[in-house]
C-alpha positions as CSV (number, residue, x, y, z in Angstrom):
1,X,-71.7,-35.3,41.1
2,X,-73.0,-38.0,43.8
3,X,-69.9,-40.0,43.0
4,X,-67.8,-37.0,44.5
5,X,-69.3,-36.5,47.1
6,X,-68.7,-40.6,47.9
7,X,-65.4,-40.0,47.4
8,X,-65.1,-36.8,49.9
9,X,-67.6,-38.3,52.3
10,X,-64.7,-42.2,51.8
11,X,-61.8,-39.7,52.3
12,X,-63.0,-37.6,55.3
13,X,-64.1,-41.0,57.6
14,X,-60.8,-42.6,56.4
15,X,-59.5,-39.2,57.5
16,X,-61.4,-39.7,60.8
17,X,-60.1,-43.5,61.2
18,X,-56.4,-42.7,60.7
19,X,-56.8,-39.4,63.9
20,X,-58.7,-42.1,65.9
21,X,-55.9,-44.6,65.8
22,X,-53.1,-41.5,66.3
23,X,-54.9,-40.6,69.4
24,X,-55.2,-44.1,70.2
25,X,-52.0,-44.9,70.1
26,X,-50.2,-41.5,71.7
27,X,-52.7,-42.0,75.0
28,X,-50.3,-45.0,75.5
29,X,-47.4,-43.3,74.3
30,X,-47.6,-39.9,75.3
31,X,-50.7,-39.2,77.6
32,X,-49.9,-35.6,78.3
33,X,-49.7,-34.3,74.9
34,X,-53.6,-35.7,73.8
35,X,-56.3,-33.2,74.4
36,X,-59.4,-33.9,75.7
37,X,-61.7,-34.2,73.0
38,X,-65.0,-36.3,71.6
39,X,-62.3,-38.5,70.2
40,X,-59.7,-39.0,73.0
41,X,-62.4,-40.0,75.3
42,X,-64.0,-42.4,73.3
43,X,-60.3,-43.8,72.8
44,X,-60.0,-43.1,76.8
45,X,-63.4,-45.0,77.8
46,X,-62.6,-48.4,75.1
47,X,-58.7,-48.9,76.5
48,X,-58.5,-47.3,79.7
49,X,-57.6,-50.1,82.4
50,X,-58.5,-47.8,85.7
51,X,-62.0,-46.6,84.3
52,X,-63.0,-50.2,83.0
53,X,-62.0,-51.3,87.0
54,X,-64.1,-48.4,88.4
55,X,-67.2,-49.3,85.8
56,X,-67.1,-52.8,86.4
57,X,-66.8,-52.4,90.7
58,X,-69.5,-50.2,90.0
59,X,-71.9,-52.4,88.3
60,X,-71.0,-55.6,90.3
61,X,-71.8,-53.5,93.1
62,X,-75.2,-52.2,92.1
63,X,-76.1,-55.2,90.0
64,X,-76.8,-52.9,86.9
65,X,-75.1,-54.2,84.0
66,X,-72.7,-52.1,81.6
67,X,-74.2,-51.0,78.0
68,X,-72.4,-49.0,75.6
69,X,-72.2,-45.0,75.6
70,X,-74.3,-43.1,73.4
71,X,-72.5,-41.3,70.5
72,X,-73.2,-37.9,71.9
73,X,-71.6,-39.5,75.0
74,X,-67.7,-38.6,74.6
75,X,-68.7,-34.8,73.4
76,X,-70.4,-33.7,76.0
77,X,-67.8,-35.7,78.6
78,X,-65.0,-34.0,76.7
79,X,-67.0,-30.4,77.5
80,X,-67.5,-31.3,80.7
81,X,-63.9,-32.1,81.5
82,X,-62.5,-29.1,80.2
83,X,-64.9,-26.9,82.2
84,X,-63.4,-28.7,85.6
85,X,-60.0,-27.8,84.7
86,X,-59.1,-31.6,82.7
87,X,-57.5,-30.5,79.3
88,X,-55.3,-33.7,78.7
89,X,-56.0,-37.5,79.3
90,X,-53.4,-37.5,81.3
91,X,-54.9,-35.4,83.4
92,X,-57.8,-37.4,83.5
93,X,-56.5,-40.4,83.8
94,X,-54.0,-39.4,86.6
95,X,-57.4,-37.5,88.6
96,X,-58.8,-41.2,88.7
97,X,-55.8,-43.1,89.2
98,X,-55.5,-41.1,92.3
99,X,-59.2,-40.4,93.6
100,X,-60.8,-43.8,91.9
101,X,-61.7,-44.6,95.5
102,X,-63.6,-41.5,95.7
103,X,-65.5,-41.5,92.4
104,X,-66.5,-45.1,93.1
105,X,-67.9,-44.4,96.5
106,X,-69.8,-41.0,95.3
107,X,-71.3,-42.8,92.5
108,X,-72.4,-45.3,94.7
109,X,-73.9,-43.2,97.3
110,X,-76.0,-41.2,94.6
111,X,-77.0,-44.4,92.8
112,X,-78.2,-45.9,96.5
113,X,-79.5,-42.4,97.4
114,X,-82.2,-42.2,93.9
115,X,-83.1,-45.9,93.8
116,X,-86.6,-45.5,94.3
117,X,-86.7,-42.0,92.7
118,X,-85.1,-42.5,89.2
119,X,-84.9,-46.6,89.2
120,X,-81.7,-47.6,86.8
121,X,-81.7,-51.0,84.4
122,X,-78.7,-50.4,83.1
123,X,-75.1,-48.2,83.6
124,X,-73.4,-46.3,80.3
125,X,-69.9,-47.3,80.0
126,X,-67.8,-44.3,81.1
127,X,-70.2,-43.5,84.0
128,X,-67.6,-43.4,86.2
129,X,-65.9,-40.0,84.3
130,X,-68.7,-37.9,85.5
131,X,-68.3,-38.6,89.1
132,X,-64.3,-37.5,88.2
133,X,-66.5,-34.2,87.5
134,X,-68.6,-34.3,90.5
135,X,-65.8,-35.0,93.0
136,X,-63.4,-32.0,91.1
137,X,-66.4,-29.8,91.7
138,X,-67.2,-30.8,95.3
139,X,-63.3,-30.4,96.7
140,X,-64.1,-26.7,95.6
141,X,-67.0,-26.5,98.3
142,X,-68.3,-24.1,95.6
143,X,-72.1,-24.7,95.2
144,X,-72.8,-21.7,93.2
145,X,-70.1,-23.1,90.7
146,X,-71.5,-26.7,90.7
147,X,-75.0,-25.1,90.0
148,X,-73.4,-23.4,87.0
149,X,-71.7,-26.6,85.9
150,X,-75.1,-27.7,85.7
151,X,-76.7,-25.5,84.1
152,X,-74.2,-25.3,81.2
153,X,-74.1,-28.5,80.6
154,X,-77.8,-29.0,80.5
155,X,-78.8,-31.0,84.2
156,X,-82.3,-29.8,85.3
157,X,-84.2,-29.3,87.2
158,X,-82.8,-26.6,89.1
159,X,-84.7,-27.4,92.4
160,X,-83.4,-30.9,92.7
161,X,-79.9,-30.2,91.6
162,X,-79.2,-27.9,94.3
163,X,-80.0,-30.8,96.9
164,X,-77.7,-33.0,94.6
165,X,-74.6,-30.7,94.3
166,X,-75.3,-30.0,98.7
167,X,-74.6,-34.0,99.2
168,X,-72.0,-34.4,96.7
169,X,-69.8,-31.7,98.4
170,X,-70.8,-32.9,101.8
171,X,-70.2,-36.5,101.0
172,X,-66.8,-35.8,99.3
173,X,-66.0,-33.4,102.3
174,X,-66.5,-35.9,104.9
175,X,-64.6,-38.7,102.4
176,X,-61.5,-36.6,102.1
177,X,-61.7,-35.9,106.1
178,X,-62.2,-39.1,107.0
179,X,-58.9,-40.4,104.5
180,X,-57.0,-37.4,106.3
181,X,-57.7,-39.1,109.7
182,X,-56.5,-42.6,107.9
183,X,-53.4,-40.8,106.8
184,X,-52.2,-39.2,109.7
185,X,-52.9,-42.2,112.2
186,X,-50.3,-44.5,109.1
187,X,-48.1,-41.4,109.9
188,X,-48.3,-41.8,113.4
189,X,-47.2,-45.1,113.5
């Protein structure tokens, strides 16, 4: 009996092995047809060239160096994605493509902003994808919607996430205004 279930338990992770390296390989291939999921991000956070750049500015930046995500890590990044509105990697990966600039400079001010209140040793690989998140919900100037964002996916305490969400959607108001201004004087010329 234990020797079946060896055998399920061997043929389920080989299973496993053989999906990881499908979605692997079609986020090169075909970016737009792989779902976000645990898996794709995981695949998404170990190969992609544009979050590996924002990670690593990030932690020259701050000093902090870059440890490995936890497992629960690509789960709750994949449930947080899809409740923004990013259902494929290509999505994803086309948000920070575009807006890496952004997410870098967000994740910098709130890491400057809490030094002395929640001091950091360290940064997860894949920190950058929850500033995609942040920036997304801050565009919407919404901060009844960021509050819910936090609440579902478990940020607390209320009181001091209200004051968060406030200077994420200012910060990232006054970023896109300022790149506006940048735009229109290129234009200009």
């Amino acid at each position: 009996m234990l020797e079946m279930a060896d055998e399920g338990f061997t043929s389920i992770k080989q299973t496993l092995t053989e999906y990881e390296k499908e979605v692997g390989a079609a986020i090169v291939a075909t970016p737009e047809t792989v779902e976000i999921d645990a898996t794709s991000i995981r695949e998404y956070t170990n190969t992609s060239p544009i979050l590996q750049s924002c990670d690593k500015k990030l932690s020259e930046t701050l000093a902090l160096p870059l440890i490995d995500f936890l497992p629960e890590m690509p789960e709750r990044d994949a449930a947080e994605f899809r409740w923004v509105g990013l259902n494929t990697v290509n999505e994803l990966d086309n948000f920070l493509k575009t807006n890496s600039d952004i997410v870098f400079g967000l994740a910098v001010h709130r890491f400057i902003e809490h030094r002395d209140d929640s001091p950091q040793d360290s940064l997860v690989r894949g920190i950058s994808l929850l500033y995609v998140c942040y920036v997304i919900l801050a565009r919407r100037s919404d901060l009844d919607e960021y509050m819910k964002f936090f609440k579902t996916h478990g940020f607390g305490p209320d009181e001091m996430l209200e004051g968060v969400a406030k200077v994420n959607i200012d910060f990232v108001t006054q970023f896109d205004k300022e790149r506006a201004k940048q735009t229109q004087a290129v234009i200009k010329k």
